[in-house]
FIKOLZA-1660 file (N, C-alpha, C; in steps of 0.1 Angstrom, whole numbers, plus 5000, padded with zeros to 4 digits):
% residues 185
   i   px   py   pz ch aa at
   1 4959 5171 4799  A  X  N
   1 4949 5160 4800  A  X CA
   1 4942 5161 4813  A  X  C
   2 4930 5162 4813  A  X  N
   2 4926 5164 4825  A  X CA
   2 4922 5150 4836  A  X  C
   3 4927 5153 4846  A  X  N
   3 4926 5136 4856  A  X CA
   3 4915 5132 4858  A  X  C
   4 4911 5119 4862  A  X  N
   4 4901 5111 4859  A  X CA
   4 4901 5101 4870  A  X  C
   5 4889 5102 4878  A  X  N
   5 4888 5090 4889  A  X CA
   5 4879 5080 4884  A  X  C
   6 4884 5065 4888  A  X  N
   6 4878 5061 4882  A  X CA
   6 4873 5043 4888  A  X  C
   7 4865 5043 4898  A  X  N
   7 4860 5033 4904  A  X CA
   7 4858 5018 4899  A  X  C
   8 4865 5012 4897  A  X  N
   8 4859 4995 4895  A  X CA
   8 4862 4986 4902  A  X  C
   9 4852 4976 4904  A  X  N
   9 4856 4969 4915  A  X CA
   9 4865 4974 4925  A  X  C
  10 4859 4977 4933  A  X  N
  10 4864 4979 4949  A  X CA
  10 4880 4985 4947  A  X  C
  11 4885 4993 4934  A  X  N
  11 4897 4997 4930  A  X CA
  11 4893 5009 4924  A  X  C
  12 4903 5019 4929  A  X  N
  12 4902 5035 4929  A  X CA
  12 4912 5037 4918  A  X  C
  13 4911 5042 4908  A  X  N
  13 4925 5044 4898  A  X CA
  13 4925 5063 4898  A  X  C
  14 4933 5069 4899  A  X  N
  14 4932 5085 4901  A  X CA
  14 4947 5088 4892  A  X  C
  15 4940 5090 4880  A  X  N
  15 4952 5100 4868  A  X CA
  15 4948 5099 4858  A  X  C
  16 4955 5103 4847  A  X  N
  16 4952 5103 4832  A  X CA
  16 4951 5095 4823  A  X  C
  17 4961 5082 4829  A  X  N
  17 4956 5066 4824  A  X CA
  17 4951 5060 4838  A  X  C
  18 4937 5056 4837  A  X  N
  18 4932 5050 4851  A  X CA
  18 4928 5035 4848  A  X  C
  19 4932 5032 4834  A  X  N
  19 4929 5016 4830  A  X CA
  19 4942 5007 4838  A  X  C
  20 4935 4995 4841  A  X  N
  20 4945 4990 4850  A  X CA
  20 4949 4982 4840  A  X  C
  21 4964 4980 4842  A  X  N
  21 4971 4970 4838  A  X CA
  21 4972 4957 4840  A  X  C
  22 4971 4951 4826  A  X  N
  22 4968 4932 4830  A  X CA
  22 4983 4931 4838  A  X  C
  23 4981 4921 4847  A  X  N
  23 4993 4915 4851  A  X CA
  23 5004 4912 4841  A  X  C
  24 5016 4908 4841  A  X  N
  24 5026 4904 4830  A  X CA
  24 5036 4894 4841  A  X  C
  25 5046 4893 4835  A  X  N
  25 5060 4887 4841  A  X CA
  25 5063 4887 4854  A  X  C
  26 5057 4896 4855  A  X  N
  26 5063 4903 4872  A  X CA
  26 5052 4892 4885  A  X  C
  27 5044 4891 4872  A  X  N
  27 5032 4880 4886  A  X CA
  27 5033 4867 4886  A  X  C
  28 5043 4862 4880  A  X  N
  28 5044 4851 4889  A  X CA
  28 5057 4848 4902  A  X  C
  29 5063 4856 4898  A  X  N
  29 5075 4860 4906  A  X CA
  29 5068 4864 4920  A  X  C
  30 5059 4874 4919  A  X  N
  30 5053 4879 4929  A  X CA
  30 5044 4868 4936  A  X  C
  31 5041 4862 4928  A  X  N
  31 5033 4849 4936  A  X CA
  31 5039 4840 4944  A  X  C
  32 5051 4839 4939  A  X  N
  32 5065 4829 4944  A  X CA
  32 5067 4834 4960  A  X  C
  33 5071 4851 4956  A  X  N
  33 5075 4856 4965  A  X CA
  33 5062 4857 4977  A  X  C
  34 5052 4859 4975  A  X  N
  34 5039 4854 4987  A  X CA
  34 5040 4840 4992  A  X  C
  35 5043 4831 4982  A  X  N
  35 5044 4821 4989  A  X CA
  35 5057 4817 4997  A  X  C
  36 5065 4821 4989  A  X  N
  36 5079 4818 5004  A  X CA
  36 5079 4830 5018  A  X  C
  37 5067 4838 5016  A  X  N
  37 5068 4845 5029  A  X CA
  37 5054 4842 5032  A  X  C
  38 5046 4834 5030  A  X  N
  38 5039 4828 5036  A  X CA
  38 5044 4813 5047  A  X  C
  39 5054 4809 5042  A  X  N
  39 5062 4803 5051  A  X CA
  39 5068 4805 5053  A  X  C
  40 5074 4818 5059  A  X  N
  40 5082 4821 5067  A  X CA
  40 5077 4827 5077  A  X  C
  41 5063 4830 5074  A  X  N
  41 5049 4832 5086  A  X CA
  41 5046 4823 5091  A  X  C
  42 5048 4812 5085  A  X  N
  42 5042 4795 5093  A  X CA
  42 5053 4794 5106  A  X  C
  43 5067 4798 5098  A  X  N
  43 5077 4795 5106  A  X CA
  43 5081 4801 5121  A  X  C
  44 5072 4810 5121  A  X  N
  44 5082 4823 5125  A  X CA
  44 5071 4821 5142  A  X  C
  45 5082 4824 5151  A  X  N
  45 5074 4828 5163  A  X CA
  45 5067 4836 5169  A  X  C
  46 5056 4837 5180  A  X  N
  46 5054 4848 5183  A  X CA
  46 5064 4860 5185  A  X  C
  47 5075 4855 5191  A  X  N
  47 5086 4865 5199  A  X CA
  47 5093 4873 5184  A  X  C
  48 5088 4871 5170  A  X  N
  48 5097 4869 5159  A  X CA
  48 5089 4875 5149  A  X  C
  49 5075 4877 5150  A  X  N
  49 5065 4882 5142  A  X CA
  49 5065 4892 5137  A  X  C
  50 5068 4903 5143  A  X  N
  50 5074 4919 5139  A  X CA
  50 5086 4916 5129  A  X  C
  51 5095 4913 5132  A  X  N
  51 5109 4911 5127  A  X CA
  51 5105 4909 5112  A  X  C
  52 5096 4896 5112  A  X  N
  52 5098 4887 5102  A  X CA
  52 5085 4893 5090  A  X  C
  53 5078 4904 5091  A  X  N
  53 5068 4913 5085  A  X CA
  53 5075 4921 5087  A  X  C
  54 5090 4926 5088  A  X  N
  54 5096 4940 5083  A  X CA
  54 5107 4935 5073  A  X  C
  55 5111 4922 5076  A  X  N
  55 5117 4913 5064  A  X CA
  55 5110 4912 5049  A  X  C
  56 5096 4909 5056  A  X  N
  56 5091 4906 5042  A  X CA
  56 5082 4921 5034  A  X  C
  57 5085 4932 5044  A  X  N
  57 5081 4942 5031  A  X CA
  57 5095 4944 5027  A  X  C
  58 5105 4944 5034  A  X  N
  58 5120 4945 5025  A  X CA
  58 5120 4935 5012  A  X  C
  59 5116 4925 5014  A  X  N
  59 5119 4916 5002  A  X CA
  59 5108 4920 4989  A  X  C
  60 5096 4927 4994  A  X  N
  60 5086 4931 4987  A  X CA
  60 5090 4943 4979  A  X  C
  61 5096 4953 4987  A  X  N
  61 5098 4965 4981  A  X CA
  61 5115 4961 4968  A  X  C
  62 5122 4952 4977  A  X  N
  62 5137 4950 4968  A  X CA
  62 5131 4938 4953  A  X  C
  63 5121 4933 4953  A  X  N
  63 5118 4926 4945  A  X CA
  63 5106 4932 4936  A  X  C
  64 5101 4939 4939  A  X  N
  64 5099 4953 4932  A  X CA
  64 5103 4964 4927  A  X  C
  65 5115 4964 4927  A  X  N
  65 5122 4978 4927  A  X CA
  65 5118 4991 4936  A  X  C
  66 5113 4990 4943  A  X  N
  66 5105 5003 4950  A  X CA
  66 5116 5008 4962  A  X  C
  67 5110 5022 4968  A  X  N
  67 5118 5028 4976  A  X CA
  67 5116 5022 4996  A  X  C
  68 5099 5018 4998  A  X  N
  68 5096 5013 5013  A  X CA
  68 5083 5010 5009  A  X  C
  69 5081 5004 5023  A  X  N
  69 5066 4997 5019  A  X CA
  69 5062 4998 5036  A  X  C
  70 5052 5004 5038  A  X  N
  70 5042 5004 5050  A  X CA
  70 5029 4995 5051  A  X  C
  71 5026 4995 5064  A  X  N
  71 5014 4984 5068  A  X CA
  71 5007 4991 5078  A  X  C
  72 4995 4997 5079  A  X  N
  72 4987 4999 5082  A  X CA
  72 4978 4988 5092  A  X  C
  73 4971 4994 5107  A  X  N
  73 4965 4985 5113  A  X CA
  73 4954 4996 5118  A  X  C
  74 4941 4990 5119  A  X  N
  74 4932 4995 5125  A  X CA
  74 4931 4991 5143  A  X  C
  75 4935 4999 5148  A  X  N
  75 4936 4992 5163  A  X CA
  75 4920 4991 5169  A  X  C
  76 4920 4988 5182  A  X  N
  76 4903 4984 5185  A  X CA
  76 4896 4993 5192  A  X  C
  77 4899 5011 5187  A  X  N
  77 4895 5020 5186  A  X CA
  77 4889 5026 5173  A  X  C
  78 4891 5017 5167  A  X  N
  78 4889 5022 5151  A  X CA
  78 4899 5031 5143  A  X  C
  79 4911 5031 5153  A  X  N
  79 4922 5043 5140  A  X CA
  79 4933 5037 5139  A  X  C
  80 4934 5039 5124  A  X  N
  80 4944 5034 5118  A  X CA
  80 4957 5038 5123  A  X  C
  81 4967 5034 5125  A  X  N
  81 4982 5035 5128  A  X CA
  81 4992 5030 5118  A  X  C
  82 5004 5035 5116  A  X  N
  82 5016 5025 5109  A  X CA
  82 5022 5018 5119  A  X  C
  83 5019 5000 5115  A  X  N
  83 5031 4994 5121  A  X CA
  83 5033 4985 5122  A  X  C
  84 5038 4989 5108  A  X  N
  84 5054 4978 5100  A  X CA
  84 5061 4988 5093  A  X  C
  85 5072 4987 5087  A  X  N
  85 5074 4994 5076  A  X CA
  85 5086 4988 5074  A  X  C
  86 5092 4991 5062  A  X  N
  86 5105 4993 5056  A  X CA
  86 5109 5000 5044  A  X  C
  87 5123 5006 5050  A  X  N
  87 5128 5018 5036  A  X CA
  87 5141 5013 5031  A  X  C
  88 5147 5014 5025  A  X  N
  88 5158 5017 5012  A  X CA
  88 5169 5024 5024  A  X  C
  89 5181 5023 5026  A  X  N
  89 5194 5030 5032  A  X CA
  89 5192 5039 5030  A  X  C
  90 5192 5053 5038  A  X  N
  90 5191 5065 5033  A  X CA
  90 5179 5073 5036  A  X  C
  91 5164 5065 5034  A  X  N
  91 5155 5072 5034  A  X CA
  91 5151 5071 5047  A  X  C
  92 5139 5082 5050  A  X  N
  92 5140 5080 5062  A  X CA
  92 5123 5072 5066  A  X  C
  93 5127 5067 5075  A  X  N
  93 5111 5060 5080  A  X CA
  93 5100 5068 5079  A  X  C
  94 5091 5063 5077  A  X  N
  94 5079 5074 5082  A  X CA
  94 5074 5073 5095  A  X  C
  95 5070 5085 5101  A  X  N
  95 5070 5085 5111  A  X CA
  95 5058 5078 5119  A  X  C
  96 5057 5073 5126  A  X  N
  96 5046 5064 5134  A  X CA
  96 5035 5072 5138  A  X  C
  97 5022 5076 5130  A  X  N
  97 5013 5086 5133  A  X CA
  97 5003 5079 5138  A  X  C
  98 4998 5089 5153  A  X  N
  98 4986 5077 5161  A  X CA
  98 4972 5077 5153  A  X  C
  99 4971 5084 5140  A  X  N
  99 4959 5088 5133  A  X CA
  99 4959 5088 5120  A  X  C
 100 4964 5077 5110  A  X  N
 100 4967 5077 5099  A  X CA
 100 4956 5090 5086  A  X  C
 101 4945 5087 5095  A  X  N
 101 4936 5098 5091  A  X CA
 101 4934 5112 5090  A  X  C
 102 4942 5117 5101  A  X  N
 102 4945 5130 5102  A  X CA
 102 4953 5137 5091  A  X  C
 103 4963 5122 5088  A  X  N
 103 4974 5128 5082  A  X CA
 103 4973 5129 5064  A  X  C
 104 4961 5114 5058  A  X  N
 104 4959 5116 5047  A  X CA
 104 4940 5114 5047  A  X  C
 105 4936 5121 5051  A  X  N
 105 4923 5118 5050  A  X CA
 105 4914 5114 5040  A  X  C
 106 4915 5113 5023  A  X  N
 106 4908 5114 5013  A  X CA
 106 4912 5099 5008  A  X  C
 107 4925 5094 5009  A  X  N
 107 4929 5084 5012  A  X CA
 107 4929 5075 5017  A  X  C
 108 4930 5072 5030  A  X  N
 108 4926 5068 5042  A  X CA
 108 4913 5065 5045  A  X  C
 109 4902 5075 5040  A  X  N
 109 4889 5070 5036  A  X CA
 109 4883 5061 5028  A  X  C
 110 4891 5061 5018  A  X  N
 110 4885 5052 5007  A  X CA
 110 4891 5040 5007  A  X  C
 111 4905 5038 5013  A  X  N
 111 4905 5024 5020  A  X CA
 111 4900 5020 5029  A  X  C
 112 4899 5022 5040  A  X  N
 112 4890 5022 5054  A  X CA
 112 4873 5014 5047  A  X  C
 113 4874 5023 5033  A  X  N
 113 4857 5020 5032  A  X CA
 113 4860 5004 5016  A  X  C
 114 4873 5002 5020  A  X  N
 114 4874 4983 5010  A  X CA
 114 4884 4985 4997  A  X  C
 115 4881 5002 4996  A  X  N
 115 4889 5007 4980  A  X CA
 115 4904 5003 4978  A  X  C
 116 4910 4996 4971  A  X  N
 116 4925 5002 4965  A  X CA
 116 4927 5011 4960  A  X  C
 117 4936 5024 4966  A  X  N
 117 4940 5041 4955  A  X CA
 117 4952 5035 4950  A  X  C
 118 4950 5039 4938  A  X  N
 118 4965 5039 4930  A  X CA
 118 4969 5051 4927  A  X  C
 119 4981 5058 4923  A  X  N
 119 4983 5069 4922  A  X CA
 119 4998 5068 4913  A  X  C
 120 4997 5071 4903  A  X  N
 120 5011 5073 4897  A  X CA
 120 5020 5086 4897  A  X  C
 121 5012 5094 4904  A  X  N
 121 5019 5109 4910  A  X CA
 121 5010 5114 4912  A  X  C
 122 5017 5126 4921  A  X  N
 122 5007 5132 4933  A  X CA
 122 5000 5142 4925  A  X  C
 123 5006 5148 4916  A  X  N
 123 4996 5151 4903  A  X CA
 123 4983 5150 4901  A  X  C
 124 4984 5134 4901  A  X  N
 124 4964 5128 4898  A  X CA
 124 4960 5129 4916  A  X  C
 125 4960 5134 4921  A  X  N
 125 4952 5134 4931  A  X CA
 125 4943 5142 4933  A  X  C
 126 4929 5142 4932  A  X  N
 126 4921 5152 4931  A  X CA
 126 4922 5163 4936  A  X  C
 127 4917 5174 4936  A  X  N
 127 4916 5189 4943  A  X CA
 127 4916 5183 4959  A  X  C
 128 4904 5177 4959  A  X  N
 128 4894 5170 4980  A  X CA
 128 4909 5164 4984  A  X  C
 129 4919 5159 4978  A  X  N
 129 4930 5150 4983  A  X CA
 129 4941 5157 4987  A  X  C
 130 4938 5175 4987  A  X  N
 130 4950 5186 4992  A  X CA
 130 4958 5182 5001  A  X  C
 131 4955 5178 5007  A  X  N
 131 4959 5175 5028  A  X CA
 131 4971 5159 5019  A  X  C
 132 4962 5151 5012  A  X  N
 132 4973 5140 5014  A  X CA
 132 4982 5146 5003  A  X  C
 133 4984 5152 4997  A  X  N
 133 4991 5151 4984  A  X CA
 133 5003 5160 4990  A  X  C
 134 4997 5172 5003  A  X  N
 134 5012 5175 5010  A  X CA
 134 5019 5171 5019  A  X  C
 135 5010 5156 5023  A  X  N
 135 5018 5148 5035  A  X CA
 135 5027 5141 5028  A  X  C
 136 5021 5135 5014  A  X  N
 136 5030 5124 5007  A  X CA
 136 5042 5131 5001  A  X  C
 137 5040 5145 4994  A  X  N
 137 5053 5156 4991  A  X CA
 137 5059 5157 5003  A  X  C
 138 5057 5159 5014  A  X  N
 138 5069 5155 5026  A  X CA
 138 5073 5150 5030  A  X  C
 139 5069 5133 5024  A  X  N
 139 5076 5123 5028  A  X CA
 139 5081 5113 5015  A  X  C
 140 5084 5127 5004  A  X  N
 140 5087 5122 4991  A  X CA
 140 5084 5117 4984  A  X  C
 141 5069 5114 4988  A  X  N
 141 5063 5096 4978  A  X CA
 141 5063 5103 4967  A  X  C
 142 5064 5097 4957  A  X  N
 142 5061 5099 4942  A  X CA
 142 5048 5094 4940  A  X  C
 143 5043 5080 4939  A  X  N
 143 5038 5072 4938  A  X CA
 143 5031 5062 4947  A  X  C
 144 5016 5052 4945  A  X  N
 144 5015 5044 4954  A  X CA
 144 5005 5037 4949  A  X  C
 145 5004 5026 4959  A  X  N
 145 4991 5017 4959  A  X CA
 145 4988 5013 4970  A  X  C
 146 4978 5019 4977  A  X  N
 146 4974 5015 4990  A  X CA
 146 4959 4999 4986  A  X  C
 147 4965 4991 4997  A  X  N
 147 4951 4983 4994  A  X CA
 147 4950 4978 5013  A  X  C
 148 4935 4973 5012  A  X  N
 148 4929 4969 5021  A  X CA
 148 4932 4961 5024  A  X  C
 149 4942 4953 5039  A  X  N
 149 4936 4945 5044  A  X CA
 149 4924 4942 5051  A  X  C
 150 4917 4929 5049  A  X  N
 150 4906 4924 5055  A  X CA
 150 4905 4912 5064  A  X  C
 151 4895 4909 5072  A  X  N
 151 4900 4899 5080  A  X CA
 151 4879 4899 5079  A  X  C
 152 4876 4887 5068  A  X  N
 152 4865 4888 5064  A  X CA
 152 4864 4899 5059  A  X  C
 153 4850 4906 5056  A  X  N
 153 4843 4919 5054  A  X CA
 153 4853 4928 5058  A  X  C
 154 4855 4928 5070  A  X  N
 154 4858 4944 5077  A  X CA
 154 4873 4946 5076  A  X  C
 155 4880 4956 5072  A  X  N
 155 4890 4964 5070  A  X CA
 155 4897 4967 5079  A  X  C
 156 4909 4959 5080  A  X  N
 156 4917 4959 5093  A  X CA
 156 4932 4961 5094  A  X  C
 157 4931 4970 5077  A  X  N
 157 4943 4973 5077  A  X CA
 157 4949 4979 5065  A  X  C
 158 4962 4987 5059  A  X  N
 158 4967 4983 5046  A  X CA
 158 4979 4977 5042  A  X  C
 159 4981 4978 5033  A  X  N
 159 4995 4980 5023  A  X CA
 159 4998 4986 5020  A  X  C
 160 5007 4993 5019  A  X  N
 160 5013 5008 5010  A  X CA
 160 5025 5006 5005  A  X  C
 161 5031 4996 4997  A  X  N
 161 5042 5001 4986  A  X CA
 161 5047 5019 4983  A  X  C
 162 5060 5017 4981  A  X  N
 162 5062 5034 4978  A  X CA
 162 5073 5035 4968  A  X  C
 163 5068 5044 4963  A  X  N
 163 5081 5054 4949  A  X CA
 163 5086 5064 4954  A  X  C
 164 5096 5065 4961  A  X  N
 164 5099 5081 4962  A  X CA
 164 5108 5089 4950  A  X  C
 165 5120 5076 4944  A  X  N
 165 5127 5087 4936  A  X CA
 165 5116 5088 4922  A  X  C
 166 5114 5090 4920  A  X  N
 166 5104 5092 4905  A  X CA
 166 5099 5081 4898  A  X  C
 167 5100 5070 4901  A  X  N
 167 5095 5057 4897  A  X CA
 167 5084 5057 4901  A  X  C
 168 5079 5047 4894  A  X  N
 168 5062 5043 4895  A  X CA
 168 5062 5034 4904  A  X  C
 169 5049 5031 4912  A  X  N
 169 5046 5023 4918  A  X CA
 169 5036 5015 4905  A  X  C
 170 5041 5000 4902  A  X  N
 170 5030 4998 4891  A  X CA
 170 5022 4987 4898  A  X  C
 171 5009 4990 4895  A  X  N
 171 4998 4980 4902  A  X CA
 171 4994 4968 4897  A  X  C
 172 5002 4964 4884  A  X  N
 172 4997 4950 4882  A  X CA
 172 5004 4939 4889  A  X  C
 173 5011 4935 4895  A  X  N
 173 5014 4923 4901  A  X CA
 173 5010 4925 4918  A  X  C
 174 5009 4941 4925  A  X  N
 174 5005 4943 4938  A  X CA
 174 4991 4944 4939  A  X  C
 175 4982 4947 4928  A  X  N
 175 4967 4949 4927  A  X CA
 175 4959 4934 4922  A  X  C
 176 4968 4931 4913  A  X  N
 176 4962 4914 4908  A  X CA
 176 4962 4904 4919  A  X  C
 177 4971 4906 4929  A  X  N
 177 4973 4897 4938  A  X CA
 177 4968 4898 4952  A  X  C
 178 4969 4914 4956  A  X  N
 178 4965 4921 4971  A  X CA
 178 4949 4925 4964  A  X  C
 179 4947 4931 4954  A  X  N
 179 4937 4937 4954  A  X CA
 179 4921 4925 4955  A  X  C
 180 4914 4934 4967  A  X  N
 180 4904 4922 4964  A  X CA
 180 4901 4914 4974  A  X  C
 181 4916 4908 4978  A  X  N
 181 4916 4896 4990  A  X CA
 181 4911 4900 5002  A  X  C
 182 4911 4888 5008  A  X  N
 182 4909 4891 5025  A  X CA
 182 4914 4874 5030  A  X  C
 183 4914 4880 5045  A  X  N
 183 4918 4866 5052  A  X CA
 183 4908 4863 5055  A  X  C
 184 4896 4849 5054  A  X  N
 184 4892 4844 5063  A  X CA
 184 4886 4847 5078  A  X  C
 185 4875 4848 5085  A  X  N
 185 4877 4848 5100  A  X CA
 185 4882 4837 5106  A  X  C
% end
């Protein structure tokens, strides 16, 4: 079957099913879980704020079944960096790259420019997406959903949920809820 990109609203779908999936079961759980780690953000101190955003992709990734989950920041040079993350026992971190762009460019692009990529294997990744499709094969991803943080209009960041052992990353309760938003200025 041949792969298919496929643009809607400000959402990138890249494979052979690129119809998004309605939310189900899993979204209100996931709403729960935003809101008890939105107070735990109220809670939490400056001295504590790292800590407590590597807590809550842990609870993100284990309440999803997933393998780690990264967070992306645009620093006030304009390049993206990792830094948050959390993995599963065993796997290993990804490494903290000063150029998120170097390393997935085709990717990295189309978030940068508002898009959510979804990707259900590295498979659907276009031909132009070579470069990321062998950074993510070396860092095992199977699967993903990167989405935009925003802070207003402008793009100040991501999300990256991950699949390494063969599981899907599925985008209806992380796309229905992250996809889209922004914080306020």
């Amino acid at each position: 079957m041949p792969k298919t990109v496929v643009n809607c609203r400000d959402r990138l779908a890249v494979g052979s099913s690129p119809t998004p999936r309605e939310p189900d079961q899993e979204l209100p759980r996931f709403q729960r879980l935003l809101s008890d780690l939105s107070t735990a953000f109220v809670q939490a101190g400056t001295d504590s704020i790292d800590l407590e955003i590597e807590r809550s992709l842990e609870r993100v990734v284990l309440m999803l079944g997933l393998d780690r989950s990264t967070l992306y920041q645009v620093g006030p040079n304009g390049i993206a960096h990792i830094s948050h993350q959390w993995a599963r026992p065993g796997l290993p971190r990804t490494p903290k790259y000063t150029n998120v762009l170097k390393i997935a460019p085709w990717v990295t692009g189309r978030v940068m420019s508002g898009q959510t990529v979804e990707f259900s294997s590295l498979d659907d990744l276009p031909p132009e997406a070579a470069q990321d499709r062998e950074a993510y094969r070396t860092g095992s991803n199977k699967s993903n959903v990167t989405v935009p943080v925003k802070f207003g209009k402008k793009v100040a960041g991501a999300a990256r949920p991950i699949a390494t052992k063969g599981g899907v990353v599925g985008h209806a309760p992380i796309a229905a809820v992250l996809g889209g938003s922004s914080i306020p200025k």
